[in-house]
N, C-alpha and C positions, 0 to 999 in steps of 0.2 A: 547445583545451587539454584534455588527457587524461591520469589518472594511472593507472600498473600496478602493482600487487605484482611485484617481480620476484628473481633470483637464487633465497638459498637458503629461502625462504618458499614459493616455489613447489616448488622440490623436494624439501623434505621434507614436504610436503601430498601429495604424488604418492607417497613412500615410505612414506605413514601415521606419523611422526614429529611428536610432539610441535612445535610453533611459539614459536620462544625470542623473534625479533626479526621485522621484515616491514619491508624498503623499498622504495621505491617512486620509479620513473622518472617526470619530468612533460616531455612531448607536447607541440608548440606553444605555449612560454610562452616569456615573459622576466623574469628578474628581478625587473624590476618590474612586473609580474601577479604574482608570488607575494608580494611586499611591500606592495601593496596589499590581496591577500585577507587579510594576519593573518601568513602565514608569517615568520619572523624566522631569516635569512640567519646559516649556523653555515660554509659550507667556505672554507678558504683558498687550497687548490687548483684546485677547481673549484666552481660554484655548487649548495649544498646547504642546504635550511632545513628547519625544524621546524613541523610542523603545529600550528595555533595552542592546539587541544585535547587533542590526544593528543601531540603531542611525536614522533611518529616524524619518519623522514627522508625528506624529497623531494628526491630531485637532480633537475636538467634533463638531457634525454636531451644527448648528447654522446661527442663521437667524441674521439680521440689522435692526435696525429702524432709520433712519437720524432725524440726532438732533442738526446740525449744519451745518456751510458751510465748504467745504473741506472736503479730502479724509479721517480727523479723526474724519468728527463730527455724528459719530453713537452711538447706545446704540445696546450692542449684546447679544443677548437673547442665552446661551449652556446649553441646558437639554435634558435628555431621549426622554423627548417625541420630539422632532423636527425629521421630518423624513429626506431621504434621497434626496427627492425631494425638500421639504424644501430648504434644504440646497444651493444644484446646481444651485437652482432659482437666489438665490442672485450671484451669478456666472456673468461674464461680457458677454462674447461669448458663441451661445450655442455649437463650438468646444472644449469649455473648461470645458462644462458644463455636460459630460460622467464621468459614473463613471462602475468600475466593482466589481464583490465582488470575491474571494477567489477562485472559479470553474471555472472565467474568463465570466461570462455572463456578459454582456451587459448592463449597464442601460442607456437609453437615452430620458427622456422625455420630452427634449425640441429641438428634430430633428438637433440634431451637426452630426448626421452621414451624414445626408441629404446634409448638410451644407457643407461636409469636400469635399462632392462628387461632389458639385457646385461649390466649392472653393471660398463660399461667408465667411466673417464677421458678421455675426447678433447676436443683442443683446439678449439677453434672456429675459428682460422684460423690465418695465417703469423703476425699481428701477437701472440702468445704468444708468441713468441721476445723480443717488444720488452722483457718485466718478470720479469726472475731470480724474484721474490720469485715467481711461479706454480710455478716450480720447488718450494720448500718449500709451498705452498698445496697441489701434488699431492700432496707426501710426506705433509703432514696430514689430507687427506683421508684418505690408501690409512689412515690410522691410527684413523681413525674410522668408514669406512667398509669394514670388514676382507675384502668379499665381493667389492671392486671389484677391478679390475685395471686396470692402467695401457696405455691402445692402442698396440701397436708403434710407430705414428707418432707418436705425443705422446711417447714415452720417447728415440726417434733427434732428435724436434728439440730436448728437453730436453740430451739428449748434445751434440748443436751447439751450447747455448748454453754449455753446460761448456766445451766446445773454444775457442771464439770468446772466451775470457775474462766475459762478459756476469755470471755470477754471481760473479768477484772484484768488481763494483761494488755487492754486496750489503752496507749499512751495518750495524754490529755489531748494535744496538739491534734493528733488525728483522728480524734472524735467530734473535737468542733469541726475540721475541714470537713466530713464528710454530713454534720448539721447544719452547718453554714449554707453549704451544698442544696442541701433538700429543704432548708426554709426559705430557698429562693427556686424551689420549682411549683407547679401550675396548683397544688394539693399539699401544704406543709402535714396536714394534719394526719395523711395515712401513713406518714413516714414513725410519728409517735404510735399510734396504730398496731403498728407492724411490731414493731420494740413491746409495744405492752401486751400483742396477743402470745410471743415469744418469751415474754418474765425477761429482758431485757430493760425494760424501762426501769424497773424498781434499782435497776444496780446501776446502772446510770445516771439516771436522772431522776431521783426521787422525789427531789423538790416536786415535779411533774405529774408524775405516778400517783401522789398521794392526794391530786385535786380530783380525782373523779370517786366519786361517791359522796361527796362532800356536796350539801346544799347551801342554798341561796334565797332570798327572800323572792316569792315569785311574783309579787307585785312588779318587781325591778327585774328580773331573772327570769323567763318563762319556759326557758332551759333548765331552771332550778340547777343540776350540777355544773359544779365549778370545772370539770374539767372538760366537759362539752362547750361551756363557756368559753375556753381557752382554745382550745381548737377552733371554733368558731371565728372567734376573735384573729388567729391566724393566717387563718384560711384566704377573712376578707381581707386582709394585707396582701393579702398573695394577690389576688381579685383587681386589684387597684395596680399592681405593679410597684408594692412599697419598696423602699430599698430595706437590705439588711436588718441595719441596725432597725429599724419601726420594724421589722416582722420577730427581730428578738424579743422586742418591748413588749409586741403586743402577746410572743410567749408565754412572758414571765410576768406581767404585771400583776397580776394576781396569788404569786407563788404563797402570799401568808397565809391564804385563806387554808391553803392545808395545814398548820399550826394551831387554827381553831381552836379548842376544846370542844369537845361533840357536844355539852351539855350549853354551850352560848349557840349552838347551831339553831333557824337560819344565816343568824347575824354574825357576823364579820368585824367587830369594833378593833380599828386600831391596825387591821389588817395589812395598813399600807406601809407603814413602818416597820414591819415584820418582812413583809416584800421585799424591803429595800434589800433589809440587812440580807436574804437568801441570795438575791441576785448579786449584791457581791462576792458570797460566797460560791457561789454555785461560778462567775466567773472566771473568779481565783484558781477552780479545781482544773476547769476544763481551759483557761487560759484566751478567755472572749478577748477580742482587741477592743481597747480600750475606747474607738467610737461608741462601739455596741454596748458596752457595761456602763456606762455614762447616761446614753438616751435612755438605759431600760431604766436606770437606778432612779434617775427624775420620774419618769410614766410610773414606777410603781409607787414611788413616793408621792406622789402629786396630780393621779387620776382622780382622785373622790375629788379633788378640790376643783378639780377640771371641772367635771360634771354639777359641782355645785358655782359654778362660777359667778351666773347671775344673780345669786343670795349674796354671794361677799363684797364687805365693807372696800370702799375704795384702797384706804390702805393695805387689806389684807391682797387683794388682786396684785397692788406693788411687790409684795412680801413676795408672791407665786412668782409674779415675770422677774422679779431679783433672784429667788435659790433657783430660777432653772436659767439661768446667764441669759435672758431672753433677748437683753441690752448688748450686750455684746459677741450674742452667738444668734442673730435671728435667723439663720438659713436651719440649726437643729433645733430653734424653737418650733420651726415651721414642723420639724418631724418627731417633734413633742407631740404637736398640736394634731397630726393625722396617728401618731400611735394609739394618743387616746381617745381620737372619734372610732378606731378600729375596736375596743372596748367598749364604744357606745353600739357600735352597730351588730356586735357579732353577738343579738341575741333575735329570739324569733320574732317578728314583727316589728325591727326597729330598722330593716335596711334603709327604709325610706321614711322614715319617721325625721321630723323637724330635731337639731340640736344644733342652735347658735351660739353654743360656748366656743368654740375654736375662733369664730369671726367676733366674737363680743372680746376675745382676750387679743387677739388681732388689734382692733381698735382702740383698745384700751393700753397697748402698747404705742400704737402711733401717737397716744393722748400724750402718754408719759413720757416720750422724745421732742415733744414737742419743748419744753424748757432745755432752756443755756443752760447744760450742767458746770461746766466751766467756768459759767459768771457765777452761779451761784458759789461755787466752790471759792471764787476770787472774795467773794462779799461774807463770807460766813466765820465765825469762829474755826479757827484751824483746828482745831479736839471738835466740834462740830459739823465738820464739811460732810460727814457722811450720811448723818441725822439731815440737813439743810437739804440736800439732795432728795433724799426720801420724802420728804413733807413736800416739795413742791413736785414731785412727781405727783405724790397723793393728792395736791389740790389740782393739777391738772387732770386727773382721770374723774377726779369726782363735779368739774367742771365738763364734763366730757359727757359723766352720765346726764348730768342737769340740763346742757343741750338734746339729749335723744332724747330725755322723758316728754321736754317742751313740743 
């Protein structure tokens, strides 16, 4: 019985990276050798437990046989005899495909050192074709690791799994985990990237897929396409440290514009309502928690009005801070208000360019807090109290403006 550090504990020791987690393969055991040493048995899949002291995770080495379609249609074979190489084989990348034992040597026989040194992605063998979800695992790497590149040959058998149907048996649930995933590391956008140079993005996420080629007016747009736009747009959320939900937003806010008609192309009228409705669709399919499909469905509904914020009438500014709860929800108003400075910025020559709508709707929020809603509500026609509220919101804000103009 022999246990290794293996996967990405070993490879980010070898990239000089910080060490978040460490698991580890166990060598000639059985189940019950590790329930007898203390270990207490956690997988349902395959046999994995927890060290009695530290709590990490020991699986038994163990090989796959696919036995269906999708990432759960396997039969897994965990016995003594399966060796160490065994094991690593069925491994997806050969970066992840190192392991070490106990003295710190080295095992690597399917050249992931070589690999880490090229800063290529390659599969380890034929059997990566057997689990789509490797597919998005690549796309999130390429997002976290920004210097790698994906091996001709891992991106053509990737494409044959597109062909072959293999990633429509990808379950909703564990398509956002692992997009969840990679629009929260250092580079969202090569993670789409990867998926669209593989024909993965069309059958995923088409909403997506269908914004690049699609123009923009370049007066406003100097990226002209929509889906450079959008990447961009993601990117700088990454940049800033957005949380989630703002890097969903700044995903999707523009999903209408691929619904276009080519013959209204560069212009987009109406685009933002079309947004809307995708993004809840598109969450419905893939199952976004309900934070994230919330802040995106306000950002894509309610960015043009953002950016025109300084042209609208005082009551219409109330209109905007009432449909996006701003009165009652200010902490996601606030990541309203960076989702769609992330659409203001993510185009060429706007990272530093002036836009005071976030701090102009800021303040015009503080205006419109500033009235007794309560009193007014005490003093107002009862069939009235909603209308009474509003108008003295709206003479506050436009008392608000008349002070800044002075």
């Amino acid at each position: 019985m022999k246990a290794y550090i293996v996967g990405g504990a070993v490879r980010d020791r070898l990239l000089g990276l910080p060490l978040a987690d460490r698991d580890y393969v166990v060598v000639g055991a059985t189940p019950d050798d590790m329930i007898a040493l203390g270990y207490q048995p956690v997988g349902k899949d395959f046999p994995v437990f927890l060290h009695p002291q530290t709590h990490e995770e020991y699986a038994l080495a163990r090989t796959e046989r696919k036995s269906g379609r999708g990432y759960k249609g396997f039969k897994v074979y965990a016995a003594p005899d399966v060796t160490l190489e065994e094991d690593l084989r069925r491994r997806d990348l050969t970066i992840n495909a190192m392991a070490e034992d106990a003295a710190g040597t080295l095992v690597d026989p399917y050249g992931g050192q070589d690999d880490l040194a090229a800063r290529v992605f390659r599969h380890v063998s034929g059997t990566f074709a057997e689990d789509p979800v490797r597919i998005l695992r690549v796309a999130r790497f390429a997002a976290r690791f920004t210097d790698f590149a994906v091996a001709p040959e891992t991106n053509v058998l990737m494409r044959q799994m597109v062909d072959n149907g293999e990633v429509d048996a990808l379950v909703p649930e564990r398509v956002w985990q692992e997009v969840a995933r990679g629009l929260m590391e250092a580079q969202p956008s090569r993670m789409f990237q990867v998926l669209r140079d593989c024909g993965a993005l069309v059958r995923l996420f088409p909403e997506i897929d269908r914004l690049f080629g699609v123009p923009q007016p370049p007066e406003h747009h100097p990226e002209v396409d929509t889906g450079v736009h959008v990447m961009r747009v993601v990117d700088w959320a990454a940049r800033q440290g957005f949380s989630l939900p703002v890097r969903f937003a700044a995903l999707t806010h523009d999903l209408g514009k691929g619904t276009t008609p080519p013959e209204q192309w560069p212009r987009h009228h109406g685009h933002e309502a079309r947004s809307a409705d995708l993004v809840r669709a598109l969450s419905e399919r893939i199952r976004v928690p309900a934070d994230c499909r919330e802040l995106a469905v306000a950002v894509a509904r309610e960015h043009g009005n953002v950016q025109r914020a300084l042209e609208l009438r005082a009551g219409t500014v109330v209109e905007l801070l009432e449909r996006v709860d701003a009165f009652r929800r200010p902490e996601r108003f606030e990541e309203f208000l960076r989702a769609c400075e992330c659409d203001f910025r993510g185009r060429p020559g706007y990272e530093d360019k002036a836009f005071p709508a976030p701090e102009y709707l800021r303040q015009a929020l503080q205006a419109a807090q500033t009235i007794d809603a309560a009193g007014v509500a005490r003093q107002a026609d009862p069939a009235r109290i909603r209308d009474a509220i509003f108008q003295a919101r709206t003479q506050a804000v436009a008392a608000w403006r008349a002070r800044a103009k002075d």
